[in-house]
N, C-alpha and C positions, 0 to 999 in steps of 0.2 A: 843129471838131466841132459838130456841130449839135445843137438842144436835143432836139430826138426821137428819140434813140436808145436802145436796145434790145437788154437781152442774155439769153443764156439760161444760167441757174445749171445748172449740173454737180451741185451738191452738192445742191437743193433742186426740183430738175427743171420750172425755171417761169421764167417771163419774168419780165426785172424793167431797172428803170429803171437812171438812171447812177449813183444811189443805193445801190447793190445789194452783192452780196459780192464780192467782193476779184476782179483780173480773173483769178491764174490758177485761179479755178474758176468759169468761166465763157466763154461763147462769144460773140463779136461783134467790133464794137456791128455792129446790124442794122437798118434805116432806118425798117420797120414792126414792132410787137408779133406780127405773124401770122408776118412772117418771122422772127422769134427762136421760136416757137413750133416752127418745123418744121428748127429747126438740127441736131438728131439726125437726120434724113432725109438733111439737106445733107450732113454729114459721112459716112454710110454712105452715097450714092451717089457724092462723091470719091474714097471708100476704095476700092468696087469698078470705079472707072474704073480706079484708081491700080494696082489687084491685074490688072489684067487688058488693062494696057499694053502693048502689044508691045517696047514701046521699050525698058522696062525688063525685066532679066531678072535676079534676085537668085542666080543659079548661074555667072553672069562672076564671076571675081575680081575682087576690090576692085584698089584701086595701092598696095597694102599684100600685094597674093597671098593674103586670106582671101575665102573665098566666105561672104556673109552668111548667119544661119540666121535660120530664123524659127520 
């Protein structure tokens, strides 16, 4: 791990060092302050790649026979 790294609290909506609050509420580590700064961006443009996969299709049944709900 390297000393510059950088996460972004969940719970307090700000950057913060490796000092910071506890990891799971928090996002990272990120290598710059800018890039933990825009990790709500990173996450909601993931989300809408991940939502709008072809690959994925949450109406196949599971290998269980349940089709996921959301």
């Amino acid at each position: 791990m390297s000393e510059n790294e950088y996460w972004f609290c969940l719970t307090h909506h700000a950057v913060e060092g490796r000092d910071g609050c506890k990891n799971s509420d928090r996002l990272g580590p990120y290598a710059t302050a800018d890039e933990a700064s825009h990790a709500l961006e990173k996450v909601a443009e993931r989300n809408e790649a991940w939502d709008n996969d072809p690959e994925w299709n949450d109406d196949e049944p599971g290998p269980d026979g349940r089709v996921s709900e959301r």
